[in-house]
ChimeraX commands (.cxc) that place a marker at each C-alpha (Angstrom):
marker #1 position 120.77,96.11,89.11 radius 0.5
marker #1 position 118.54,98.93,88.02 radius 0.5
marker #1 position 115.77,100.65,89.12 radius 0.5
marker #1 position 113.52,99.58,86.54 radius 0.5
marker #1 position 114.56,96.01,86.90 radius 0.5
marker #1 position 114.15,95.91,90.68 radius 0.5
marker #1 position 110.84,97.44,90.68 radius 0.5
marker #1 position 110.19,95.26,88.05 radius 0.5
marker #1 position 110.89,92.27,90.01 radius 0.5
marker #1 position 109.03,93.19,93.12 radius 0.5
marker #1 position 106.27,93.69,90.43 radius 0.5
marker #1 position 106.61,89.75,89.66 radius 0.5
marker #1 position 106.56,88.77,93.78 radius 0.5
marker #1 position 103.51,90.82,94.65 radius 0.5
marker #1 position 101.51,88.93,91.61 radius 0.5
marker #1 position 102.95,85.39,93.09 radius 0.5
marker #1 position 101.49,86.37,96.44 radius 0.5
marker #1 position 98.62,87.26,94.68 radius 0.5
marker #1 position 98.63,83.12,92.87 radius 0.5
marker #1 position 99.90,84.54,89.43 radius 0.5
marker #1 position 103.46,82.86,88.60 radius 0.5
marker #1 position 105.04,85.04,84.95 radius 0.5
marker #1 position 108.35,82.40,85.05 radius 0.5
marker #1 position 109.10,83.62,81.11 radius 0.5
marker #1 position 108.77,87.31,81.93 radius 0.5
marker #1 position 111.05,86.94,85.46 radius 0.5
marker #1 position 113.76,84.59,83.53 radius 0.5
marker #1 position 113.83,87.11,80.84 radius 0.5
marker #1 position 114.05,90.02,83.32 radius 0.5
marker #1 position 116.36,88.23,85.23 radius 0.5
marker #1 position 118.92,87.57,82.33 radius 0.5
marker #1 position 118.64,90.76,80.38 radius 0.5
marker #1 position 117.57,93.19,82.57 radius 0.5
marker #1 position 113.84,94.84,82.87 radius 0.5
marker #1 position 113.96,97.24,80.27 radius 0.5
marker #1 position 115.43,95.26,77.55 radius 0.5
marker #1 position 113.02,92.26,78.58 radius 0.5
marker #1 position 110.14,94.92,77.95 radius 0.5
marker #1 position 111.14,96.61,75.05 radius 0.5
marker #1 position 111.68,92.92,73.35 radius 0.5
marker #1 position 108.15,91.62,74.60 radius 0.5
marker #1 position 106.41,94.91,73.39 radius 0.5
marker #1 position 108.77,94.74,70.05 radius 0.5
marker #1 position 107.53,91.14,69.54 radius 0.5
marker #1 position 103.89,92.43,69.77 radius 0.5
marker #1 position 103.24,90.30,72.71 radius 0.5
marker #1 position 102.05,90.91,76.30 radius 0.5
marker #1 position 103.62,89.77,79.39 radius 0.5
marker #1 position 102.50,86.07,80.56 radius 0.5
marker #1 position 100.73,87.18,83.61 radius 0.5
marker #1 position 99.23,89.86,82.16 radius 0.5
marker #1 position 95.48,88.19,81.56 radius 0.5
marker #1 position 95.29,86.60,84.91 radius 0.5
marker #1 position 96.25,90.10,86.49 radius 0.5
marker #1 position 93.45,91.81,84.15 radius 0.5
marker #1 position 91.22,88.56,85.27 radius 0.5
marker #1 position 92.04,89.73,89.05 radius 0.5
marker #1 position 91.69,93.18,89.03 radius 0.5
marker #1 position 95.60,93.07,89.70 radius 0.5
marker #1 position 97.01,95.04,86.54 radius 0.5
marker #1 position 98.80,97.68,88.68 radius 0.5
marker #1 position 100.70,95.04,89.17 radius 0.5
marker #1 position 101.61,94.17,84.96 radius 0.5
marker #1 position 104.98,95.01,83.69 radius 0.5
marker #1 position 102.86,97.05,81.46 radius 0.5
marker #1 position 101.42,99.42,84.08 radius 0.5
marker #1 position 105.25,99.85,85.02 radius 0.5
marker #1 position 106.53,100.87,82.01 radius 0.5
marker #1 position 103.73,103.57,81.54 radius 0.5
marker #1 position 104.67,105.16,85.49 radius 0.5
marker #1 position 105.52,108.12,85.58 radius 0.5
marker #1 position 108.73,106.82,86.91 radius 0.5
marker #1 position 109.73,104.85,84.34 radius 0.5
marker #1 position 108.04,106.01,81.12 radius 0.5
marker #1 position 111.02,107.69,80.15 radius 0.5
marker #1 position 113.29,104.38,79.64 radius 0.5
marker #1 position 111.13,103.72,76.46 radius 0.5
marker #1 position 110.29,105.22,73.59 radius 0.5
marker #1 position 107.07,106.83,72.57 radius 0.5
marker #1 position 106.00,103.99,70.77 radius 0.5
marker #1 position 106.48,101.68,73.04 radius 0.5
marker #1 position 104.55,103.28,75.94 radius 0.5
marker #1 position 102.39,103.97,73.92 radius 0.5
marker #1 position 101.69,100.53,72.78 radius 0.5
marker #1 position 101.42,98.96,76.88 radius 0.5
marker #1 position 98.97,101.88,77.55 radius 0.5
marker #1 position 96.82,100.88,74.55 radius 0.5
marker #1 position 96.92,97.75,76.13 radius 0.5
marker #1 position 96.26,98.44,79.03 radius 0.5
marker #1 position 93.23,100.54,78.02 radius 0.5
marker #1 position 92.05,97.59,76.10 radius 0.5
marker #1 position 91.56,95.75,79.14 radius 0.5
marker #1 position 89.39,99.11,80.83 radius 0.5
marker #1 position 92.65,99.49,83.03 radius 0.5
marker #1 position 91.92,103.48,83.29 radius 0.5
marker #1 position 88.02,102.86,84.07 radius 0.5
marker #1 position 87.86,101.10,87.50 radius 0.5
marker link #1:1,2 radius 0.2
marker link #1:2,3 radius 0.2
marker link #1:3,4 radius 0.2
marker link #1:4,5 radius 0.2
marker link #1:5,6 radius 0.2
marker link #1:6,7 radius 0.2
marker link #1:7,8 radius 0.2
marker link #1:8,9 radius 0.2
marker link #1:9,10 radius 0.2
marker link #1:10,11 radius 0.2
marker link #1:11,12 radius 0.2
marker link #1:12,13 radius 0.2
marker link #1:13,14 radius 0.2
marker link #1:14,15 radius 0.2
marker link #1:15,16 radius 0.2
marker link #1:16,17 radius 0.2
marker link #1:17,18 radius 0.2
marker link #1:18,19 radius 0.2
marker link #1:19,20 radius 0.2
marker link #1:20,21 radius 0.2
marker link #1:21,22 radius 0.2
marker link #1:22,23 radius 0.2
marker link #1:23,24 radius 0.2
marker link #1:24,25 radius 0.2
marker link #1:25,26 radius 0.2
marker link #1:26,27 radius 0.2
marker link #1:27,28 radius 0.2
marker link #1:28,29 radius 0.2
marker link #1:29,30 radius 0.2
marker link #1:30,31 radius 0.2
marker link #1:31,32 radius 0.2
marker link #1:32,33 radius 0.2
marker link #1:33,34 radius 0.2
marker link #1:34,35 radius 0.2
marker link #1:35,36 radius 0.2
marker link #1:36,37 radius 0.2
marker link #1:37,38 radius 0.2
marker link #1:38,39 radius 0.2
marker link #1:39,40 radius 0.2
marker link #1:40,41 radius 0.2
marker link #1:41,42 radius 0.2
marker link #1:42,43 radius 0.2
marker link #1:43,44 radius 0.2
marker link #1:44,45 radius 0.2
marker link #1:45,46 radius 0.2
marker link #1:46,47 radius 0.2
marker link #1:47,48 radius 0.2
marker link #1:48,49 radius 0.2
marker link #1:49,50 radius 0.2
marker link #1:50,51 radius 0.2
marker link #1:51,52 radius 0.2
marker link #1:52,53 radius 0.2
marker link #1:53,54 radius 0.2
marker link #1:54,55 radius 0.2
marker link #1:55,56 radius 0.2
marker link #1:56,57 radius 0.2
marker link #1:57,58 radius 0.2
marker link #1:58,59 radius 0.2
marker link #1:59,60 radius 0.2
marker link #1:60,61 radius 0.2
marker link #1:61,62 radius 0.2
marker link #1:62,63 radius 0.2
marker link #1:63,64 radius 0.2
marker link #1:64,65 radius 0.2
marker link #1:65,66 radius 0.2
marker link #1:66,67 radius 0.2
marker link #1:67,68 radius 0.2
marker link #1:68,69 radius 0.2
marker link #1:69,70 radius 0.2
marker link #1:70,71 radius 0.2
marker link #1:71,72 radius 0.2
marker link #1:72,73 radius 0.2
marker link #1:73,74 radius 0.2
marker link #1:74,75 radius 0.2
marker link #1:75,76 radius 0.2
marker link #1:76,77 radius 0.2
marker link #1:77,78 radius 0.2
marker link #1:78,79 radius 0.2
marker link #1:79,80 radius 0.2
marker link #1:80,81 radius 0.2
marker link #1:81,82 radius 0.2
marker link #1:82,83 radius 0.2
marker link #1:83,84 radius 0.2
marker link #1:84,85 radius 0.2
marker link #1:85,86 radius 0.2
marker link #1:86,87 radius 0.2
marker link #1:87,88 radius 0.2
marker link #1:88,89 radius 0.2
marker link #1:89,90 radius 0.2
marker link #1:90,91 radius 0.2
marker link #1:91,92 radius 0.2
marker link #1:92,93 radius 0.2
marker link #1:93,94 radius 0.2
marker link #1:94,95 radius 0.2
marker link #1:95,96 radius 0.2
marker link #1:96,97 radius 0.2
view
């Protein structure tokens, strides 16, 4: 398994803990891998499903979003896809706490 992918996944059990379940994001991870998962949600124009409950918490360090824009990852995905999760991400005033 990959880095991305496991991080990914430990992403997905820290927001369980927290009482926010993403089952279509971890099957998808789970079956393709984290970064193809991602770059098909983000091609697809969608966000992940826990993603509004972790912006409703005050949890989205936790979003597979916020992952793919670390500095550790970024580089799996193109410009234009970071790009669109940290748009999102600023959307929901993720930068202004």
């Amino acid at each position: 398994m990959d880095q991305f992918t496991t991080a990914l996944l430990a992403q997905l059990d820290k927001a369980e803990k927290q009482g926010i379940r993403q089952p279509q994001l971890r099957r998808s991870v789970e079956r393709y891998g984290g970064v193809s998962a991602m770059q098909e949600l983000i091609r697809r124009g969608r966000i992940s499903d826990g993603f509004d409950a972790l912006c409703q918490k005050k949890l989205l360090a936790l979003s597979a979003e916020a992952l793919v824009i670390s500095k550790e990852f970024h580089a799996l995905f193109t410009d234009e896809e970071v790009n669109a999760c940290f748009e999102l991400l600023c959307g929901a005033n993720y930068f202004y706490r």
